[in-house]
C-alpha positions in Angstrom: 0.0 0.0 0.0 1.5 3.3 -1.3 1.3 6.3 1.2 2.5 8.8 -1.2 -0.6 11.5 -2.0 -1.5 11.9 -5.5 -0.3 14.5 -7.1 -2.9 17.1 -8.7 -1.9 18.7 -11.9 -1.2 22.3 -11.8 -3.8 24.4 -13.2 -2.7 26.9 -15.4 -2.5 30.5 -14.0 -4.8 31.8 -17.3 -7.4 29.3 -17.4 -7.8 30.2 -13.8 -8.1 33.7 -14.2 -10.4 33.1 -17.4 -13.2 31.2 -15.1 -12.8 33.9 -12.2 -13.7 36.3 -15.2 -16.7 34.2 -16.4 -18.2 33.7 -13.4 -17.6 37.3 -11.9 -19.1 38.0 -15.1 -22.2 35.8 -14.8 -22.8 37.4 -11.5 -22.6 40.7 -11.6 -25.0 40.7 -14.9 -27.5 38.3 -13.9 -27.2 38.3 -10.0 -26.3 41.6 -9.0 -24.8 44.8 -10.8 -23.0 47.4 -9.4 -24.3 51.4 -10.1 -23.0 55.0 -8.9 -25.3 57.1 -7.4 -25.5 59.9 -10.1 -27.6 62.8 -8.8 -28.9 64.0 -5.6 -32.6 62.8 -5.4 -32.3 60.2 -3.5 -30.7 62.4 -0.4 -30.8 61.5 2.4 -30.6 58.5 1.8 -28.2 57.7 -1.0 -26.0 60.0 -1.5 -23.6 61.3 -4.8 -21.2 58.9 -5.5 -22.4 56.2 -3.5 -21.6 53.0 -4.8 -24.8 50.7 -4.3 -25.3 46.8 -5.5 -28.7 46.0 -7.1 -30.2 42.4 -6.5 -31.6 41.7 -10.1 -33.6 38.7 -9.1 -35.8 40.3 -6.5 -38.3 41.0 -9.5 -37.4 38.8 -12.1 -40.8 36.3 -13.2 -41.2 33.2 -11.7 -42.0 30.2 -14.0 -43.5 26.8 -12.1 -39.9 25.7 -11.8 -38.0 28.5 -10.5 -40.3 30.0 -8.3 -39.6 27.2 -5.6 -35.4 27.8 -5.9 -35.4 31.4 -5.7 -36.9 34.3 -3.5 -38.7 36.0 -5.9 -41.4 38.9 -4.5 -43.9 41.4 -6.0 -42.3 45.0 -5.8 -43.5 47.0 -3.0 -44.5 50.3 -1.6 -41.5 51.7 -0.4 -39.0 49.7 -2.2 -36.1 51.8 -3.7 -35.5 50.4 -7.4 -33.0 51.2 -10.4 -34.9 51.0 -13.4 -35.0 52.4 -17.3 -37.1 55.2 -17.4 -39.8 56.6 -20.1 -38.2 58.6 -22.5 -35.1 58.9 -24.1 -32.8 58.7 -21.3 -29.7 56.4 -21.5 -28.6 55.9 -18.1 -30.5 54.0 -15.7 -32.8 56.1 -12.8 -33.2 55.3 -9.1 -36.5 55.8 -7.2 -38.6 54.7 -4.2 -41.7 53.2 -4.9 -44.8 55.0 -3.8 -48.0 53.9 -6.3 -48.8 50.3 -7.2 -50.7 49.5 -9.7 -54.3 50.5 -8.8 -53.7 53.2 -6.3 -54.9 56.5 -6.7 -51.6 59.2 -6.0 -52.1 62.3 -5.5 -49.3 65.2 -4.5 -50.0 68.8 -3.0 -49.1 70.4 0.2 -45.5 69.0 0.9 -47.2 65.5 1.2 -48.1 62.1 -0.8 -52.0 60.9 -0.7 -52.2 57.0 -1.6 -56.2 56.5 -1.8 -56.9 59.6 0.1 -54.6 58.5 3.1 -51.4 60.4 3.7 -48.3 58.7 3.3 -46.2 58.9 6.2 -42.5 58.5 4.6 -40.2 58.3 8.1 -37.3 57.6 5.9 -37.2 61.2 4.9 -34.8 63.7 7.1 -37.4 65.7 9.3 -36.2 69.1 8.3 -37.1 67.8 4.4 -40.0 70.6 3.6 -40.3 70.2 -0.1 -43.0 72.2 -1.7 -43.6 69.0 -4.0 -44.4 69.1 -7.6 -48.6 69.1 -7.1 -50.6 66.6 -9.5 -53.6 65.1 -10.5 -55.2 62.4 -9.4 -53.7 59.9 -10.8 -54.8 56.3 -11.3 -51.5 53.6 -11.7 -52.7 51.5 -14.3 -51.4 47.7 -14.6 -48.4 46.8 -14.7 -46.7 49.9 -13.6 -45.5 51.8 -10.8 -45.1 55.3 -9.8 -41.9 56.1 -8.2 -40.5 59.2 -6.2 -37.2 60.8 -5.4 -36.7 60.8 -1.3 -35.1 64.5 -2.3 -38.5 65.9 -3.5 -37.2 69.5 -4.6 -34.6 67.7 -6.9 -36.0 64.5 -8.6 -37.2 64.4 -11.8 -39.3 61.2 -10.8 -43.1 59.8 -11.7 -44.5 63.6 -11.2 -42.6 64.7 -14.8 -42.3 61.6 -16.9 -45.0 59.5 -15.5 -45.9 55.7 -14.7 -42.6 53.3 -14.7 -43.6 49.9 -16.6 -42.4 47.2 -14.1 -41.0 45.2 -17.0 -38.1 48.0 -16.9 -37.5 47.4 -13.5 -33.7 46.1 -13.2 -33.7 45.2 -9.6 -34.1 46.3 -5.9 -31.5 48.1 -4.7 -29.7 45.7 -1.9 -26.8 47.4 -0.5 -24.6 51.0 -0.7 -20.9 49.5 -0.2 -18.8 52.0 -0.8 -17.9 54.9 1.0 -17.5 52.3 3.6 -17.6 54.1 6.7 -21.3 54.4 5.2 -21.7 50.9 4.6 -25.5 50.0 4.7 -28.6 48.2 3.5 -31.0 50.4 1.5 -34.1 47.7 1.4 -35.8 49.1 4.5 -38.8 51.1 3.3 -39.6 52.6 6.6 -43.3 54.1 5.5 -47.0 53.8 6.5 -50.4 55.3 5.8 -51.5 57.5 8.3 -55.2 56.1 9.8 
């Protein structure tokens, strides 16, 4: 009986390199994706330049076989979400859900009205006093969303270029990872309706 281990054949330094490529690859286009914060209508809570990874899978359409291996979910009020928006625009937007589809939004006085009950948004700084953009009633049809900067005076959100389809939706955003003294989850909606 021979006591001497087997010897495993060196793996070449490129084709290991070449498979932490693919797979980094594979993950961070189909899992996850990385995106700078480019604008400040998200302050308070995202701020310019954060660095913020967005889980793509949250949303993504479950088929009879997938929906019992992965933790799929409906989006939500109050979920912050990186999207395409309307329009001609080229780089991706990020906004918090406020209006799912059949709710009735309306905004005037500084405050949101989901089915004539104000929104109570606690993840807003409490010296925020934004005059708001006032609207219509309006009536989220199916299938879409409207979504809302948590920097009111400065986001060019739901109130200017309307309804978001939810088939644009590229994921929830998961986690801001960079500065990292600022290191935190962002998946916390922190709202109510006021009874």
């Amino acid at each position: 009986m021979s006591t001497k281990k087997e010897q495993v054949p060196p793996r070449g330094f490129v084709a290991e390199w070449a498979v932490t490529f693919i797979l980094l690859l594979f993950g961070t286009t189909t899992l996850a994706q990385a995106f700078v914060i480019p604008s400040g209508s998200m302050e308070e809570t995202l701020l310019v330049g954060d660095h913020l990874l967005v889980d793509k899978l949250a949303y993504a359409p479950a088929d009879a076989v997938t929906s019992y291996l992965l933790p799929y979910s409906d989006v939500k009020r109050g979920d912050i979400i990186v999207f395409n928006p309307p329009g001609q625009h080229s780089e991706p937007y990020i906004k918090r859900i406020i209006g799912l589809p059949g709710d009735r939004i309306s905004v005037h006085d500084g405050a949101v009205y989901i089915n004539d009950q104000r929104l109570e948004e606690n993840y807003l700084t409490s010296d925020t006093e934004w005059q708001g953009i006032a609207t219509k009633d309006v009536q989220v049809n199916p299938g879409y969303i409207f979504g809302m900067g948590d920097n009111r005076n400065n986001s060019s959100d739901s109130r200017v270029f309307g309804q978001v389809p939810i088939s644009s939706v590229i994921g929830k955003a998961w986690v801001a990872y960079w500065p990292m003294s600022q290191v935190k989850l962002v998946s916390d909606p922190s709202y109510s309706l006021a009874h």
